[in-house]
C-alpha positions as CSV (number, residue, x, y, z in Angstrom):
1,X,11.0,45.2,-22.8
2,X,11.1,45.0,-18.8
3,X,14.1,43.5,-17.5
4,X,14.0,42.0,-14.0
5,X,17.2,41.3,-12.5
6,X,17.0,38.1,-9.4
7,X,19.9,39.0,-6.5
8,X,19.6,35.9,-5.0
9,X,22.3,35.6,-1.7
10,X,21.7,32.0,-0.3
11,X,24.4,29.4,-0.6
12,X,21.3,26.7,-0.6
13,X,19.5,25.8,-3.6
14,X,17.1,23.4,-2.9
15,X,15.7,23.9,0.9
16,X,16.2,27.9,0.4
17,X,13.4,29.6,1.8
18,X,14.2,32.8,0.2
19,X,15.0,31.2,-3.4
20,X,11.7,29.4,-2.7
21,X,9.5,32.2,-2.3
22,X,11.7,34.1,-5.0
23,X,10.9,31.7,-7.4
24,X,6.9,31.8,-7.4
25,X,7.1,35.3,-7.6
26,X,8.8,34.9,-10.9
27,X,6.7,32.0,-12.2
28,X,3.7,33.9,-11.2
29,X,4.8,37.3,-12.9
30,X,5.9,35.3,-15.6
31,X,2.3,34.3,-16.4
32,X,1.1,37.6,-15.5
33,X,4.0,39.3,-17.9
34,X,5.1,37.1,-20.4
35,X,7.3,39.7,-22.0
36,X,9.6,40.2,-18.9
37,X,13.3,39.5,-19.4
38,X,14.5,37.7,-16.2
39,X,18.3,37.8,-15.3
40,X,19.7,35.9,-12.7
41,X,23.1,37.1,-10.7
42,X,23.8,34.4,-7.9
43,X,26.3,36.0,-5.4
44,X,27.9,32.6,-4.7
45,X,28.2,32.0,-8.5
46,X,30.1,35.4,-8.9
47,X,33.2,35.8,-8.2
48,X,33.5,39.4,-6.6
49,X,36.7,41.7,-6.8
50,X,38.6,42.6,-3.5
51,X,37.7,46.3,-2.3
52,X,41.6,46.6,-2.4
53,X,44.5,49.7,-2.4
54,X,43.5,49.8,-6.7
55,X,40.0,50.3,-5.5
56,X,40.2,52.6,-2.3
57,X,42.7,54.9,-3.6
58,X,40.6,55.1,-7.0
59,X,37.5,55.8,-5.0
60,X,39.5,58.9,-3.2
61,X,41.4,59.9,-6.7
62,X,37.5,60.1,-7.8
63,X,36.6,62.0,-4.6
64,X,39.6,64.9,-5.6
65,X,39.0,65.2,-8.9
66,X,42.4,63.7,-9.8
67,X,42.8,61.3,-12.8
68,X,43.1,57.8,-12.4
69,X,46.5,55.4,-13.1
70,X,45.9,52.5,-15.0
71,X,45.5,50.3,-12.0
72,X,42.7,52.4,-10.6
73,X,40.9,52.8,-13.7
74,X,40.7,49.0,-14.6
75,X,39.7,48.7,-10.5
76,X,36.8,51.2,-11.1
77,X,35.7,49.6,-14.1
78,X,35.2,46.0,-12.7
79,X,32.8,48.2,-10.2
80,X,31.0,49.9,-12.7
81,X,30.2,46.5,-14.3
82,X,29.1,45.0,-11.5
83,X,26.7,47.9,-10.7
84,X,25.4,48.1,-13.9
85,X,23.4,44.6,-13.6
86,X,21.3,47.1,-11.3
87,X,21.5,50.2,-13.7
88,X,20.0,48.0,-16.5
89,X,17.1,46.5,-15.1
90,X,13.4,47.6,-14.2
91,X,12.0,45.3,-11.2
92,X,15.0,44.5,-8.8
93,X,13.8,41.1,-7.3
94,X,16.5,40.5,-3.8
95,X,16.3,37.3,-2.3
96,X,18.5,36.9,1.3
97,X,18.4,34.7,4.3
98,X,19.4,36.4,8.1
99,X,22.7,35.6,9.1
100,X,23.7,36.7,12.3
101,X,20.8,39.4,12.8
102,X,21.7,40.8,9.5
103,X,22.2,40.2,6.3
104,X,24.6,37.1,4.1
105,X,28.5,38.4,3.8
106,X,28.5,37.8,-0.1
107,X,25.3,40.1,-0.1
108,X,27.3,42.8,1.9
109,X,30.4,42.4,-0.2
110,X,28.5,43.7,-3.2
111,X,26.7,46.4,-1.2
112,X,30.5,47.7,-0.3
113,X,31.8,47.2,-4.0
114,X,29.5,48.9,-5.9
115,X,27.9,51.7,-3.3
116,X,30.4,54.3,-4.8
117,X,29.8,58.2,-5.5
118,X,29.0,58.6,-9.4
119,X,28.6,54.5,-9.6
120,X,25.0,54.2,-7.4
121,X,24.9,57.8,-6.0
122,X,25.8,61.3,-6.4
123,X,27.2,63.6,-4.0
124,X,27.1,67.7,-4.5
125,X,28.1,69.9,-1.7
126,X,24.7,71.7,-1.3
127,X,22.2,69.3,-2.3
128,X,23.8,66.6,-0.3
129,X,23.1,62.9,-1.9
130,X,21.3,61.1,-4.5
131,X,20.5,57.7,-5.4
132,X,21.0,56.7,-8.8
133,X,19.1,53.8,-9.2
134,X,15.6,56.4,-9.4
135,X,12.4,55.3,-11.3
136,X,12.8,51.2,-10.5
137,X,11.2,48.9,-8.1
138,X,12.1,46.5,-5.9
139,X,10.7,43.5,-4.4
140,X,13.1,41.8,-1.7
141,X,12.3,38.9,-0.1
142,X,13.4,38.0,3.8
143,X,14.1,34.4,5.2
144,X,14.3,33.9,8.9
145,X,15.1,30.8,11.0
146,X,12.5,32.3,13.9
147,X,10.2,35.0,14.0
148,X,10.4,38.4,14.6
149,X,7.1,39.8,15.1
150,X,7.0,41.6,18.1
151,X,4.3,39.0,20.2
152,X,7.7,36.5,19.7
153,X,10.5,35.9,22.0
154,X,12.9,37.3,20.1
155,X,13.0,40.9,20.7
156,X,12.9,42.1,17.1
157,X,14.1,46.0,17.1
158,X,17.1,45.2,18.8
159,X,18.2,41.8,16.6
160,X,16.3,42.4,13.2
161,X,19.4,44.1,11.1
162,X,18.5,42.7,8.1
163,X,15.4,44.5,6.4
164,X,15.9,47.9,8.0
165,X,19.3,47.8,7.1
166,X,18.5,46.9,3.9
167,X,16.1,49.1,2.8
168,X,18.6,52.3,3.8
169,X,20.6,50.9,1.4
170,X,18.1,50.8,-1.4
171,X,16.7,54.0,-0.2
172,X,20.4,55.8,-0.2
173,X,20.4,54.4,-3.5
174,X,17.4,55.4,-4.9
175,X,14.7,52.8,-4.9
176,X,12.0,54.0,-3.3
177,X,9.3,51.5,-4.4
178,X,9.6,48.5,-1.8
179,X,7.5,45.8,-1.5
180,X,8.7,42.9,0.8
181,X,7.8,39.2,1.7
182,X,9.0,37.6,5.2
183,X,9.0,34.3,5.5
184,X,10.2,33.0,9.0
185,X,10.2,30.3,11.7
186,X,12.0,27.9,8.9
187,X,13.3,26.3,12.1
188,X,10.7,25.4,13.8
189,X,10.0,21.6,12.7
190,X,8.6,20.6,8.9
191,X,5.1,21.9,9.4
192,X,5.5,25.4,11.0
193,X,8.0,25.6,8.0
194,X,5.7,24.3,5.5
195,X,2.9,26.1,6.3
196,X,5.3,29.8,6.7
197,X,6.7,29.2,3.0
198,X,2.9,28.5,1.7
199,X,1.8,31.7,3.1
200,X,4.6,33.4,1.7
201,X,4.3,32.3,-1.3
202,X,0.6,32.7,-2.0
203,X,2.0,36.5,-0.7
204,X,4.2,36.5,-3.6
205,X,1.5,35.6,-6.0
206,X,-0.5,38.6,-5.2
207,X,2.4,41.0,-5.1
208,X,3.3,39.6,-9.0
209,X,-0.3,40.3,-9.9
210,X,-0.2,43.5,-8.7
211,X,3.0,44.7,-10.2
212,X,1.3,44.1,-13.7
């Protein structure tokens, strides 16, 4: 059975534009796979370790080769089953707002938890780096309050740090199937908004269709 796993980042649950868009890609690939298995993990819902001395001192223990004390090991674990909501599913679905040119904090958090050697890559001294997470693909959606196209007045290569960033991440990782869906000017009055989620959304339809 495919499993699809929702990251969903946005504190909002009704006026979300991300969850909005999100959400008709999963009723419409729903309909288009009825068999999927949809999990949910909501990042404000989750209540995410500290990256503290257990954790960074197991991560270098790992790095030497040296065995792990009790502390570090239980540390390491909570990591390992965060990640392995990612390791277990098929279609990794990302839904995220921009805050502050970039990405939400809670989304970053996780990114820096889990983005470990032997957890989501590998590292060997001639080959370099690998991405775990080979063979799955991803669908991430992008809210904006304004746009970003390069016709707008906000000069996009210098402010956008929230898909390029992200996709280096998946990347590093290794998900190299992307497909996104933008939505933006969500603050430009009810009907620029209106008609920016529609268009999204009726993007999102296709993209479920064509996953199938």
């Amino acid at each position: 059975m495919t499993i699809l796993l929702h990251v969903s980042s946005s504190p909002r649950k009704q006026r979300s534009a991300s969850l909005e868009v999100a959400r008709s890609f999963l009723s419409h690939y729903r309909d288009y796979a009825p068999h999927v298995q949809v999990k949910h993990l909501d990042l404000w819902d989750l209540e995410l370790p500290e990256f503290d001395d257990s954790a960074m001192t197991a991560k270098y223990a790992g790095l030497a080769g040296t065995p792990l004390t009790a502390s570090q090991q239980q540390a390491w674990d909570r990591l390992r089953k965060l990640a392995s909501h990612l390791h277990e599913a098929d279609i990794l679905l990302f839904s995220m707002p921009l805050w502050n040119f970039s990405i939400p904090y809670k989304l970053k958090h996780f990114i820096d938890l889990i983005s470990q050697k032997d957890i989501l890559f590998s590292f060997d001294p001639e080959a370099g780096f690998s991405g775990l997470l080979t063979g799955k693909k991803a669908i991430v959606v992008y809210a904006r309050g304004l746009s970003y196209a390069n016709d707008s007045f906000t000069p996009s290569q210098e402010f956008d740090h929230q898909k390029g960033y992200f996709e280096t991440w998946l990347k590093f990782i290794g998900v190299t199937e992307v497909q996104s869906i933008v939505v933006e000017k969500t603050l430009f009055g009810s009907e620029v908004d209106s008609e920016a989620r529609q268009q999204a959304c009726q993007q999102a339809s296709q993209l479920a269709r064509s996953l199938v």
